[in-house]
C-alpha positions as CSV (number, residue, x, y, z in Angstrom):
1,X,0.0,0.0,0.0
2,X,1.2,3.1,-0.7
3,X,0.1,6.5,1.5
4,X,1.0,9.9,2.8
5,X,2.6,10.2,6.3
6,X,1.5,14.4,6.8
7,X,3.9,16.1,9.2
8,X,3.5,19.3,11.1
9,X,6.6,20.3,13.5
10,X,8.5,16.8,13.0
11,X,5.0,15.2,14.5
12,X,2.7,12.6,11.8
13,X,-0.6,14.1,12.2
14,X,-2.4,12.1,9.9
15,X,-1.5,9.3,6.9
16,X,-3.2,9.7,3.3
17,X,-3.4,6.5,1.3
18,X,-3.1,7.0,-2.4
19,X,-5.4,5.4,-4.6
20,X,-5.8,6.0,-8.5
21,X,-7.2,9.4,-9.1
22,X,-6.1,12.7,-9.0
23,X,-5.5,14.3,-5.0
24,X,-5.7,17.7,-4.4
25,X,-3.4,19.6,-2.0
26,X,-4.1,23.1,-0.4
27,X,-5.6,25.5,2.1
28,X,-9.1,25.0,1.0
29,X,-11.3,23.0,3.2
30,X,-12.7,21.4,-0.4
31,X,-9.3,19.3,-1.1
32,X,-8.6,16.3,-0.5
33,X,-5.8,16.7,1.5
34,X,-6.8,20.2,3.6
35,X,-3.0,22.1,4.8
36,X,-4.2,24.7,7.5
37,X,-1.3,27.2,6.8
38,X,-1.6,30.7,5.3
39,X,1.4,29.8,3.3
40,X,-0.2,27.1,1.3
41,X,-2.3,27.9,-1.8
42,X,-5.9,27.7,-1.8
43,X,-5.1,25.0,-4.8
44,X,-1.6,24.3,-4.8
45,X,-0.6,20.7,-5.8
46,X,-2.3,18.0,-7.7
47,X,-0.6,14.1,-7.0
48,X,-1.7,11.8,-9.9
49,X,-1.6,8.2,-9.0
50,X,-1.6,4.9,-11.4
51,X,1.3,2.9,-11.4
52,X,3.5,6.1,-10.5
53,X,3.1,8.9,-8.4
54,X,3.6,12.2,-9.8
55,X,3.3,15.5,-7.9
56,X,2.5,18.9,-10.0
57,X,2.5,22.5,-8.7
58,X,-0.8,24.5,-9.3
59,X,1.1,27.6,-9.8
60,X,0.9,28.0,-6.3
61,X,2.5,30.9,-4.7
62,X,4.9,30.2,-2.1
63,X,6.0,26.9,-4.3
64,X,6.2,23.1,-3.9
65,X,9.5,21.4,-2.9
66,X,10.5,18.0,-3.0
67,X,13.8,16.9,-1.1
68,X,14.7,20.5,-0.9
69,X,14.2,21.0,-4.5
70,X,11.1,23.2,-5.8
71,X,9.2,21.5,-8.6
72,X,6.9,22.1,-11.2
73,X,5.9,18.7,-12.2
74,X,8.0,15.3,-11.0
75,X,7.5,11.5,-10.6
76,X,8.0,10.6,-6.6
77,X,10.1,8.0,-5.4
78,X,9.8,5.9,-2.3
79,X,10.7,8.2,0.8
80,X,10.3,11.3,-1.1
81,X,9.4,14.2,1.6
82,X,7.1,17.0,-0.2
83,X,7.1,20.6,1.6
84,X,4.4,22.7,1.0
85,X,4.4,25.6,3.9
86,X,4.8,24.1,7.4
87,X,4.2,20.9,6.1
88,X,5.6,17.9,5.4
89,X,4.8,14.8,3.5
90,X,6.1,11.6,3.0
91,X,5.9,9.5,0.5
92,X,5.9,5.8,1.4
93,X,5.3,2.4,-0.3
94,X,5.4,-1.3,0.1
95,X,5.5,-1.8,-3.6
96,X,8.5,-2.1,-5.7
97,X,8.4,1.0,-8.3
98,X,10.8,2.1,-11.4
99,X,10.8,5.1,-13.2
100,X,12.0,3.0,-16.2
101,X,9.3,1.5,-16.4
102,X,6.5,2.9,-19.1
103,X,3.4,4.1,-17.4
104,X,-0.2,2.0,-18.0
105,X,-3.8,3.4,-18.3
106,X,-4.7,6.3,-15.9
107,X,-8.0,5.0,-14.7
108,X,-9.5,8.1,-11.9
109,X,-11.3,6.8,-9.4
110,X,-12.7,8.5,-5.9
111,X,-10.2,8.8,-3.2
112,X,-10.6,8.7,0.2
113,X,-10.1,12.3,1.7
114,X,-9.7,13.8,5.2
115,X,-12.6,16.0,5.3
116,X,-16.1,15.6,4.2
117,X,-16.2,15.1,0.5
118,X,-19.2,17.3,-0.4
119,X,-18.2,20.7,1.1
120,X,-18.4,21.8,-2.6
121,X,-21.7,21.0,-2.7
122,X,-23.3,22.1,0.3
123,X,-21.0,25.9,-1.0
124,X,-23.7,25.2,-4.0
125,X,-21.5,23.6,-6.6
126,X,-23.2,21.8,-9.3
127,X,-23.1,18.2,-9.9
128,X,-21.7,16.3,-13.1
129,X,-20.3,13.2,-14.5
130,X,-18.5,11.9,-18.2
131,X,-19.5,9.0,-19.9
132,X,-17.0,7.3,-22.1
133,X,-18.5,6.7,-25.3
134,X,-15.2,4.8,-27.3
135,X,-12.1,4.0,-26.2
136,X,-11.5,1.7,-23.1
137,X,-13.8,1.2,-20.3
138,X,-16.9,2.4,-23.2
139,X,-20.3,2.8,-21.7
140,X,-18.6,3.4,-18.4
141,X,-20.0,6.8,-16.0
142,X,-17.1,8.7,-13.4
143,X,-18.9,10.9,-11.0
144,X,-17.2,14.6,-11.1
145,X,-17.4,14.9,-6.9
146,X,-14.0,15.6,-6.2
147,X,-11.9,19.1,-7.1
148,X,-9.9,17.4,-9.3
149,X,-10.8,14.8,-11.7
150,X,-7.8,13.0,-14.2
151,X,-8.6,11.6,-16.9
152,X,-6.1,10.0,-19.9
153,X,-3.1,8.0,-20.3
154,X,-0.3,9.0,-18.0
155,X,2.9,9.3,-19.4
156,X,0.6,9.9,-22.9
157,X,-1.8,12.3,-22.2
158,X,-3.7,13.7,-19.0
159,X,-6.1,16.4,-19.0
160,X,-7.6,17.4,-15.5
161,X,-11.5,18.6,-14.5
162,X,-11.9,21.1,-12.1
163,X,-15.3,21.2,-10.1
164,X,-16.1,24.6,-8.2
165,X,-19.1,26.5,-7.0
166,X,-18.8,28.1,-10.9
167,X,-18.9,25.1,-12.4
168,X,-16.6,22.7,-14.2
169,X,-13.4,23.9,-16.1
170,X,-10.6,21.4,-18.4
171,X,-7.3,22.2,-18.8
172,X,-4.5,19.8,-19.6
173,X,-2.0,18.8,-17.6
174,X,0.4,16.5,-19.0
175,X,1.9,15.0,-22.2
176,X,2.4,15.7,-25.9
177,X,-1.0,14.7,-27.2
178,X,-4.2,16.9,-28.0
179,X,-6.9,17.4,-25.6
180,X,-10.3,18.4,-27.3
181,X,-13.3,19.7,-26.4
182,X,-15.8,20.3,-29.1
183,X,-12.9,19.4,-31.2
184,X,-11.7,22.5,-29.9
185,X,-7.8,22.1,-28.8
186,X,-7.5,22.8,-24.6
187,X,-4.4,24.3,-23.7
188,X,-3.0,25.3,-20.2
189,X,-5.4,28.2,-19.5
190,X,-8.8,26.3,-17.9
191,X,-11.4,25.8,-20.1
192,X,-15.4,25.9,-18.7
193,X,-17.6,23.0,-19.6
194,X,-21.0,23.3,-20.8
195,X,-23.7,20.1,-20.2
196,X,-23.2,17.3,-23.6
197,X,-19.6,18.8,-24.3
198,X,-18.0,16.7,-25.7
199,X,-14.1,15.6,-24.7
200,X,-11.3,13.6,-26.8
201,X,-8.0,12.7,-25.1
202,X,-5.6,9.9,-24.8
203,X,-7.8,8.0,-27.5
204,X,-11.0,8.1,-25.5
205,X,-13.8,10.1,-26.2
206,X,-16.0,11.5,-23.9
207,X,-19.3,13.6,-22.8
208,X,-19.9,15.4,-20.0
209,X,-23.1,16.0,-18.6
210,X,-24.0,18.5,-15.7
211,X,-26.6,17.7,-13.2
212,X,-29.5,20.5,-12.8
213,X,-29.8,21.1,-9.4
214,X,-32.5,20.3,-7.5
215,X,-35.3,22.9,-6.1
């Protein structure tokens, strides 16, 4: 198993354990993993986690380090101690890993957080989810109730969803293929999703569907 030992004055307060999906880091109370430090970003680190673990700054402002070193996007190794403000965290794993090694299919799924998964919603963010209409996993549903949704190939292509109280943006976040919406190419800036867009990446293509809320 493979987790997150969080450390706050050289004491573990808590362990994170990392399943597939895409974690979100900062001083929002919506992440996943919630740093309570004025240093820290609101959003300021995304961890993407298949067969390797990779750790990208948000453009946060105060940085992200790892080993001493400030990073904009790396793979993590076994022992790997992330910085972020006061905070410290570990990477550790019981399973043998390799950067050598070429990275599978990025399959999100939900992770388990440290706060109550909905604050979003009950801040009066919508609801959505994508269907995958071709490509692997076909006829398949992902529920958008995290921050940060991944979807894609790592190591081929990723794009990332963002779900706020304004709705749902795309941007892309890694590797050199296209990501399209509307067959419209998504670059770094976010793009904002409208209900039955429809999203191509890694070979998939996708809809996305937003859930009218309820009165």
């Amino acid at each position: 198993m493979s987790k997150l030992l969080i450390t706050l004055n050289k004491e573990v307060i808590s362990e994170f354990p990392l399943l597939n999906g895409a974690i979100s880091i900062g001083r929002k109370k919506s992440n996943d993993i919630y740093l309570a430090d004025h240093v820290v970003s609101g959003s300021h680190a995304l961890i993407f986690v298949s067969d390797h673990v990779v750790i990208e700054d948000l453009d946060s402002t105060n940085g992200t380090y790892v080993n001493g070193r400030k990073i904009r996007k790396t793979e993590l190794s076994p022992q790997d101690i992330i910085q972020m403000g006061r905070y410290q965290l570990q990477y550790v794993t019981d399973r043998p890993e390799s950067k050598d090694e070429r990275s599978k299919d990025f399959k999100p799924q939900e992770t388990v957080a440290l706060r109550e998964w909905d604050v979003l919603g009950a801040q009066g963010a919508p609801m959505g989810f994508i269907k995958i209409l071709e490509g692997e996993g076909a006829g398949d549903t992902l529920d958008l109730r995290n921050p940060f949704t991944a979807i894609g190939k790592m190591g081929e292509n990723v794009a990332v969803i963002k779900r706020s109280v304004k709705g749902f943006t795309i941007r892309k976040a890694s590797g050199d293929g296209k990501t399209l919406v509307n067959n419209r190419q998504v670059g770094d800036q976010p793009l904002q999703l409208k209900d039955r867009d429809e999203i191509a990446v890694a070979g998939m293509r996708l809809a996305f569907f937003q859930v009218a809320k309820q009165h």
